[in-house]
N, CA, C and O atoms as a printed pandas DataFrame, in Angstrom:
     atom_number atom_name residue_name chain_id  residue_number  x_coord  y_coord  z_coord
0              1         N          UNK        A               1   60.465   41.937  -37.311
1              2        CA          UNK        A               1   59.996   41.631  -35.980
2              3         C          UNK        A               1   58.549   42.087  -35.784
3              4         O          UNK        A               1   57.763   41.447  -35.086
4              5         N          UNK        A               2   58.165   43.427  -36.543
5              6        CA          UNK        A               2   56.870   43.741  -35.882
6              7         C          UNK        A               2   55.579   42.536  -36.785
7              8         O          UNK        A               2   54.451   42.228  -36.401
8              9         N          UNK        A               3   56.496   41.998  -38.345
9             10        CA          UNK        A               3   55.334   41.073  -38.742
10            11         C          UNK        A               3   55.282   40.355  -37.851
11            12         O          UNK        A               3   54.149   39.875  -37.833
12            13         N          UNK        A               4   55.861   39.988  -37.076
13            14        CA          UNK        A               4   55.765   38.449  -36.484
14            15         C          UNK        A               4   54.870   38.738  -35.200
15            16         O          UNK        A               4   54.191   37.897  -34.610
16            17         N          UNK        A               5   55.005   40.153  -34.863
17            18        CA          UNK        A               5   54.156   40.738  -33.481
18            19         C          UNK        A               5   53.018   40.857  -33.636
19            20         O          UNK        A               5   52.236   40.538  -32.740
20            21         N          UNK        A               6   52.509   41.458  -35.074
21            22        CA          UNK        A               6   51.575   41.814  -36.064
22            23         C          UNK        A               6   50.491   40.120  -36.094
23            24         O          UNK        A               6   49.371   40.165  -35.586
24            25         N          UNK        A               7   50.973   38.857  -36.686
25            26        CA          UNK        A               7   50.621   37.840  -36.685
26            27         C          UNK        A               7   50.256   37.400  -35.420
27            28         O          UNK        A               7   49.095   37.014  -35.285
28            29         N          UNK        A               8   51.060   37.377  -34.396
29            30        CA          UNK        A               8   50.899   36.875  -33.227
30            31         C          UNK        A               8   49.595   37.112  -32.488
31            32         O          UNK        A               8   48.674   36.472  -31.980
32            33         N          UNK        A               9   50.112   38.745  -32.752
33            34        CA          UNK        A               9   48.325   39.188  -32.159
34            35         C          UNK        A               9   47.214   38.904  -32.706
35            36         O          UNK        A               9   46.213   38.556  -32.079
36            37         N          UNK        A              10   47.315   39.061  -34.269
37            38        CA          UNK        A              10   46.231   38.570  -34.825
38            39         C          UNK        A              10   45.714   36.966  -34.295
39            40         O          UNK        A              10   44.572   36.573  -34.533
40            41         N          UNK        A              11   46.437   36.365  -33.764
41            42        CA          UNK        A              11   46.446   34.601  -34.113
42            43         C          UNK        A              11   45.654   34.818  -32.565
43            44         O          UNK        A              11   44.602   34.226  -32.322
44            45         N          UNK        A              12   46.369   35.827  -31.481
45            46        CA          UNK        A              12   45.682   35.829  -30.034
46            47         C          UNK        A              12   44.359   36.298  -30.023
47            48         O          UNK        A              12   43.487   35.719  -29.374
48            49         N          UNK        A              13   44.075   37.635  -30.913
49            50        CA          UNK        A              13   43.162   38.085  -30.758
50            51         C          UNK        A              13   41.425   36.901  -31.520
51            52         O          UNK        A              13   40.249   37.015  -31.174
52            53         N          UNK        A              14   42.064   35.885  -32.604
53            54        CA          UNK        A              14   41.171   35.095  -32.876
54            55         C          UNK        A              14   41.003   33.924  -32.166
55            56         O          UNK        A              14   40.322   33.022  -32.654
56            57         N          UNK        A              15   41.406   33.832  -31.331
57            58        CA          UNK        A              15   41.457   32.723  -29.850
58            59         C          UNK        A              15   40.321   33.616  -29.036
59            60         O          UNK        A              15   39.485   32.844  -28.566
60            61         N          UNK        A              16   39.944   35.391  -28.632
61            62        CA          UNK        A              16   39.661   35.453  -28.057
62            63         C          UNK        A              16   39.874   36.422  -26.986
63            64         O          UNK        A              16   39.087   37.207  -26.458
64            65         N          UNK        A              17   41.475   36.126  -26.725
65            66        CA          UNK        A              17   42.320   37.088  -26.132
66            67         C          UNK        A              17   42.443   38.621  -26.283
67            68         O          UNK        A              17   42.271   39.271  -27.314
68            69         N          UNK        A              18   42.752   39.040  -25.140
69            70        CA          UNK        A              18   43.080   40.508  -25.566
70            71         C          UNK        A              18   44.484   41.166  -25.866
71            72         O          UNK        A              18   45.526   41.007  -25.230
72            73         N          UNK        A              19   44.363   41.604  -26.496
73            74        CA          UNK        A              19   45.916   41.984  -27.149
74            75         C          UNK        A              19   46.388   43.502  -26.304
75            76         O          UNK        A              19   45.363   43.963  -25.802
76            77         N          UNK        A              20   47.339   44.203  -26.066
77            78        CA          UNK        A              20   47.686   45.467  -25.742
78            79         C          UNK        A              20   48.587   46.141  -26.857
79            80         O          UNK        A              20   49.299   45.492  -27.624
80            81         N          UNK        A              21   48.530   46.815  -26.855
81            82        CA          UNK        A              21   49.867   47.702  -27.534
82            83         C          UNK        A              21   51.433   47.445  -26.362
83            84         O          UNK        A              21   51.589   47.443  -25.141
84            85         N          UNK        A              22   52.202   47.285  -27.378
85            86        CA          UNK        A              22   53.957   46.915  -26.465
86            87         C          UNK        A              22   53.976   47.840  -26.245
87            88         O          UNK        A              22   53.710   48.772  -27.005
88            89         N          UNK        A              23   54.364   47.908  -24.892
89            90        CA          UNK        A              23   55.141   49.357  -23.774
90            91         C          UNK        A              23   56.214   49.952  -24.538
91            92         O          UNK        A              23   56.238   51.182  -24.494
92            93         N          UNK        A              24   57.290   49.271  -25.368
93            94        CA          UNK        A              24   58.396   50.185  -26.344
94            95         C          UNK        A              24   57.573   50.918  -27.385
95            96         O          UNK        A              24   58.257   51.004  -28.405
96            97         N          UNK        A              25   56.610   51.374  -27.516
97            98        CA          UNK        A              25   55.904   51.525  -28.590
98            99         C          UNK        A              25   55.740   53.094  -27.923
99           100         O          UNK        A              25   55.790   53.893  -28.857
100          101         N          UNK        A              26   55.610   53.606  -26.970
101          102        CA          UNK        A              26   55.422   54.693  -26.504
102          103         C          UNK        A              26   55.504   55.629  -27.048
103          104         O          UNK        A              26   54.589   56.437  -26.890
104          105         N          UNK        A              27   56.593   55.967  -27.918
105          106        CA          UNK        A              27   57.240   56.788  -28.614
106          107         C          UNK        A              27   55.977   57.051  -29.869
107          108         O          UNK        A              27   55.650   58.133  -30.357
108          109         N          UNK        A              28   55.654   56.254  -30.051
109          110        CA          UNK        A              28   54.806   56.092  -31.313
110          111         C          UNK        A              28   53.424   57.104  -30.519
111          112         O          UNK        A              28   52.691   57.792  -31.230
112          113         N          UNK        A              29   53.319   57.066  -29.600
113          114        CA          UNK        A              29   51.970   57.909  -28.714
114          115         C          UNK        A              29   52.191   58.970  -28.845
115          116         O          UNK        A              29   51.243   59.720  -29.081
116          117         N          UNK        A              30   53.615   59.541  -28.746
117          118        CA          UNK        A              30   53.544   61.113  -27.966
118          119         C          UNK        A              30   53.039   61.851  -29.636
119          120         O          UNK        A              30   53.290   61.424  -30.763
120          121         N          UNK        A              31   52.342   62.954  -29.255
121          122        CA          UNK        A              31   51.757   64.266  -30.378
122          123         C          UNK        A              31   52.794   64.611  -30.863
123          124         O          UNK        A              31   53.825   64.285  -30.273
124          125         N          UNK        A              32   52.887   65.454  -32.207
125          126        CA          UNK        A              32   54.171   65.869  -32.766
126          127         C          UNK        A              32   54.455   67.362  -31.699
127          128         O          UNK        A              32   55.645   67.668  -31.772
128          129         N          UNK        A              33   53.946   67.971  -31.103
129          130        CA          UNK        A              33   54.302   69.147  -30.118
130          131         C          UNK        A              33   55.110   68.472  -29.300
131          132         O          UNK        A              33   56.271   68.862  -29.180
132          133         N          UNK        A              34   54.681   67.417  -28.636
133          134        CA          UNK        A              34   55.800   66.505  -27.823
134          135         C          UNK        A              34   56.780   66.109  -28.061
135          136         O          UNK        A              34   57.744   66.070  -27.297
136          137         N          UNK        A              35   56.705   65.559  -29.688
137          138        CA          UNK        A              35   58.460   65.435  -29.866
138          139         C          UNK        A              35   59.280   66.092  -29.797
139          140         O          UNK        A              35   60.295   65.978  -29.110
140          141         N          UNK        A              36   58.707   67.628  -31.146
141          142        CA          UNK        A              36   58.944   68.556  -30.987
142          143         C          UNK        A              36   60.033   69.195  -29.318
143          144         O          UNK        A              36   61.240   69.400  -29.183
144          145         N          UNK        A              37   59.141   69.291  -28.579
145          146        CA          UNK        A              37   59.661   69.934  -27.093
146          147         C          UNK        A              37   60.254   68.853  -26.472
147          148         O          UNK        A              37   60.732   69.128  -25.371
148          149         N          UNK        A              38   60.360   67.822  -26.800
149          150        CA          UNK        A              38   61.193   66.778  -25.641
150          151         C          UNK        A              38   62.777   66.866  -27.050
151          152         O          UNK        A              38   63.947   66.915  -26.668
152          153         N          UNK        A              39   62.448   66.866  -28.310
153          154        CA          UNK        A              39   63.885   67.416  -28.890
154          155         C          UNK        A              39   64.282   68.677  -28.570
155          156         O          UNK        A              39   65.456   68.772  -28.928
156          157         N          UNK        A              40   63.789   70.022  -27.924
157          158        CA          UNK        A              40   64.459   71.199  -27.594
158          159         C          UNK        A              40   65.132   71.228  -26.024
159          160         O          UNK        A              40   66.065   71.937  -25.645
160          161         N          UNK        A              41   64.202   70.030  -25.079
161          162        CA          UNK        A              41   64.923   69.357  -23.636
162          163         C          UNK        A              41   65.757   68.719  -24.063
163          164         O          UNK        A              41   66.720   69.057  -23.375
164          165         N          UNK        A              42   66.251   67.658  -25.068
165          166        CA          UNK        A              42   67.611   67.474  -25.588
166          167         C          UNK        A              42   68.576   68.041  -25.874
167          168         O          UNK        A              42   69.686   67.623  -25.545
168          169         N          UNK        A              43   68.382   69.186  -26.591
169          170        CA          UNK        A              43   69.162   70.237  -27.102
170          171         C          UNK        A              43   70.112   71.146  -25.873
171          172         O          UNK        A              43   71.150   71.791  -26.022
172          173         N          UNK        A              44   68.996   70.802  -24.212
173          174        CA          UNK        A              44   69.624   71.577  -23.044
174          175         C          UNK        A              44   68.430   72.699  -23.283
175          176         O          UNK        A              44   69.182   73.633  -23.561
176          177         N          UNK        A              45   67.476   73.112  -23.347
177          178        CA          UNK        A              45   66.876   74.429  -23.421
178          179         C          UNK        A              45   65.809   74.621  -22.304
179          180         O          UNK        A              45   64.936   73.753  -22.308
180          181         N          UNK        A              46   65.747   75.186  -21.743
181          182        CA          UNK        A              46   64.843   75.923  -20.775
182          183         C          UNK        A              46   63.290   75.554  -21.351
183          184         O          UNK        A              46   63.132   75.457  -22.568
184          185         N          UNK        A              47   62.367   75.390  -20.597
185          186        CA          UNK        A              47   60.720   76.226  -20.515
186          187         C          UNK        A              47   60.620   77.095  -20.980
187          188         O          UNK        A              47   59.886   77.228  -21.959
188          189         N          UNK        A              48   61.454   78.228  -20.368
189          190        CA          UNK        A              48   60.975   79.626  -21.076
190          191         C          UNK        A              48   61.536   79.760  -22.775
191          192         O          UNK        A              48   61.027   80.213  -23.800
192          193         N          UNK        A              49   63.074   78.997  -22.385
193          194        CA          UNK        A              49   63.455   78.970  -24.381
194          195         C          UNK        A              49   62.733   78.197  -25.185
195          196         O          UNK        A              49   62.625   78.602  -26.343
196          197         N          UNK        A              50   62.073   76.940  -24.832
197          198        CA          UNK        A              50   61.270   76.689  -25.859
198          199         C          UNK        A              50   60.095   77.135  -25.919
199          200         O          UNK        A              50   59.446   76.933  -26.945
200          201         N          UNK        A              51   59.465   77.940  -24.701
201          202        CA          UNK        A              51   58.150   78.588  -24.691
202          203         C          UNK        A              51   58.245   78.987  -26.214
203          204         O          UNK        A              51   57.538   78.583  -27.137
204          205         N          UNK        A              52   59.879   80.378  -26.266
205          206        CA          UNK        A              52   59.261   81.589  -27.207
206          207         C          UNK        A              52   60.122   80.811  -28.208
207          208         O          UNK        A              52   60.826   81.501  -28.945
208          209         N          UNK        A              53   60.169   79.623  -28.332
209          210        CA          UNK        A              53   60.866   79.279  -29.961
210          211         C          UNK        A              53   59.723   78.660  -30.642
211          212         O          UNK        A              53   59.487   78.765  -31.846
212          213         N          UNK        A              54   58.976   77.954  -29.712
213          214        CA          UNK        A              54   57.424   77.472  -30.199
214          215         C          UNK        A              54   56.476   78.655  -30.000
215          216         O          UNK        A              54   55.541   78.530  -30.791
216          217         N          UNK        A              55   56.398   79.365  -29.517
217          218        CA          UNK        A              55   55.361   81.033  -29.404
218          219         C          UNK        A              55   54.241   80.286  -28.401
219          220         O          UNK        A              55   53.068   80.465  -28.727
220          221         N          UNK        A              56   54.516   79.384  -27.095
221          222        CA          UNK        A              56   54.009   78.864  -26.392
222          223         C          UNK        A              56   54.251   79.350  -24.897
223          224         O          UNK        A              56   55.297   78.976  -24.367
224          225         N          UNK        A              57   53.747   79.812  -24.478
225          226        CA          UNK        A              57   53.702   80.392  -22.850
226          227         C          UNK        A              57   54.678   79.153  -22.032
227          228         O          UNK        A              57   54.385   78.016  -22.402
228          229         N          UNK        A              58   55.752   79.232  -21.010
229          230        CA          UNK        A              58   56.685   78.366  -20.225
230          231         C          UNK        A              58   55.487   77.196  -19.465
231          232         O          UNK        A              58   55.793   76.011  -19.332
232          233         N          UNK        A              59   54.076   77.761  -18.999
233          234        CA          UNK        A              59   53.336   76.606  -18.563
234          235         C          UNK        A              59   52.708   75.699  -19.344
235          236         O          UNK        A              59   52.360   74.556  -19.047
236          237         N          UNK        A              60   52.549   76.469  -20.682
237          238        CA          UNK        A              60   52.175   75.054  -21.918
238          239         C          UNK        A              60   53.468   74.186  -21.810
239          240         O          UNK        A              60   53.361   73.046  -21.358
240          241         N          UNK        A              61   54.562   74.616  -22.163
241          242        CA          UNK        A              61   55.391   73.357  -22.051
242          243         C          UNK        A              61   55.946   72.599  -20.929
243          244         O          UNK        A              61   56.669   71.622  -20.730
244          245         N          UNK        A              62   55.321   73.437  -20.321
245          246        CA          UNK        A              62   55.482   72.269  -18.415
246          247         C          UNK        A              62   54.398   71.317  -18.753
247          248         O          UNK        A              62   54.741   70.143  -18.617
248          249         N          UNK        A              63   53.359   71.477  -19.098
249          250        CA          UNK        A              63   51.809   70.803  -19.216
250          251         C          UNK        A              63   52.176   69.602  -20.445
251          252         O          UNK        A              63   51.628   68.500  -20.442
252          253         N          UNK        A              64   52.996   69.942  -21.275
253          254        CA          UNK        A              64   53.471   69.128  -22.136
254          255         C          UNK        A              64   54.412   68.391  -21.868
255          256         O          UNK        A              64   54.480   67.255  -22.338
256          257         N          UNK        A              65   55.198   68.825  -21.171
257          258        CA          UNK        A              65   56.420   67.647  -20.352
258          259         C          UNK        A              65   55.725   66.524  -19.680
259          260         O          UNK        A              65   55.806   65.311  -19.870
260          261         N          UNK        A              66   54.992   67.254  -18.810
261          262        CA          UNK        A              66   54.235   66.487  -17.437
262          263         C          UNK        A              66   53.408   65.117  -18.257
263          264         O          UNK        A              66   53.438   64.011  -17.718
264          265         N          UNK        A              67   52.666   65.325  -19.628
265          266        CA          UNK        A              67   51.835   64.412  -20.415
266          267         C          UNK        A              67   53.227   63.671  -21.290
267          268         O          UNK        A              67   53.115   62.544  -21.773
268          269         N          UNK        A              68   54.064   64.194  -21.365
269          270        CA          UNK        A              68   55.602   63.042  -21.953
270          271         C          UNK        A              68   55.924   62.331  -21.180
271          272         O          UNK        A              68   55.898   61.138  -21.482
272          273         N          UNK        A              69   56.440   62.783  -19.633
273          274        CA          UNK        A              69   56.837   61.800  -18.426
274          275         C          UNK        A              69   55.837   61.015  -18.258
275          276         O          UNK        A              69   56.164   59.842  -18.075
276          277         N          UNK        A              70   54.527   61.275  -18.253
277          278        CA          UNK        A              70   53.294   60.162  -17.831
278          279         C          UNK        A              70   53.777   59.132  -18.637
279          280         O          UNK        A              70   54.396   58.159  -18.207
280          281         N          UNK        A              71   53.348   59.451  -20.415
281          282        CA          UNK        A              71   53.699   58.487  -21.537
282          283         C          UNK        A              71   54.783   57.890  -21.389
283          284         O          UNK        A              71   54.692   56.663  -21.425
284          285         N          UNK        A              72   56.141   58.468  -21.178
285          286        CA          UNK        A              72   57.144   57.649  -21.342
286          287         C          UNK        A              72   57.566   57.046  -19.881
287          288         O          UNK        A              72   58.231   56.016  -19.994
288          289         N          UNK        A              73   57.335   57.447  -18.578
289          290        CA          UNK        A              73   57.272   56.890  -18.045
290          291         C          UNK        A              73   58.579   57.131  -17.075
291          292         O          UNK        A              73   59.073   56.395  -16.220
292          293         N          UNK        A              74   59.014   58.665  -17.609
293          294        CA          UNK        A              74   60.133   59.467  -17.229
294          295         C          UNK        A              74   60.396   60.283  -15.698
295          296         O          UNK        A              74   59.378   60.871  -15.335
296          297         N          UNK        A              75   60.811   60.332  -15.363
297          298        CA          UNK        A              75   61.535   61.383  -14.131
298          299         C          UNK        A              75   61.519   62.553  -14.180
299          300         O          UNK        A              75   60.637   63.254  -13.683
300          301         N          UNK        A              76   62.721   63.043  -14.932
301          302        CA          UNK        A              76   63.594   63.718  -14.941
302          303         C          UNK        A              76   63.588   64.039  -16.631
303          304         O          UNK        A              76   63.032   63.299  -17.442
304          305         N          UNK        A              77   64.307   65.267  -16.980
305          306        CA          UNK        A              77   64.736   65.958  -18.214
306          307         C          UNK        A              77   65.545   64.795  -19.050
307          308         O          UNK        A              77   65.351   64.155  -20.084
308          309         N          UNK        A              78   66.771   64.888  -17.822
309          310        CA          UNK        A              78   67.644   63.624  -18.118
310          311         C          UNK        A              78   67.315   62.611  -18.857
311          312         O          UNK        A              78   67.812   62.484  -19.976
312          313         N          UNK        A              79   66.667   61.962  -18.493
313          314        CA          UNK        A              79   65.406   60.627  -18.951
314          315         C          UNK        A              79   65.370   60.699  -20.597
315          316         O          UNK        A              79   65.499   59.823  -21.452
316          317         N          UNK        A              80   65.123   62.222  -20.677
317          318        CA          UNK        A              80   64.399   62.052  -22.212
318          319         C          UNK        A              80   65.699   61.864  -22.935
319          320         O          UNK        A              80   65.709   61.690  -24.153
């Protein structure tokens, strides 16, 4: 599927057109710290538990949630 997405764009972008990156692709954006901490919000774990499992202060990983929900486009913990 992605050759055919891959071609497509190519075929739009030589027409002229502007191409975007697909919105399901999101995942592909977030930093590896982000996966990282949105897999320890899976797991059920606190701010403060993944603060000291990553050796990251509870407001780095609020600051890192807050830039996951933007990207993915999330709510809630739930979400992820």
């Amino acid at each position: 599927m992605r050759g055919f997405a891959h071609r497509a764009a190519h075929g739009l972008t030589a027409l002229g057109e502007t191409v975007t990156e697909d919105p399901g692709s999101a995942r592909n954006e977030l930093t590896p710290k982000e996966l990282q901490i949105v897999r320890l919000v899976r797991e059920g774990l606190t701010n403060p538990d993944i603060g000291a499992r990553l050796f990251l202060s509870p407001r780095t990983v609020e600051w890192h949630l807050r830039n996951v929900f933007g990207k993915l486009g999330a709510t809630s913990r739930k979400q992820l």
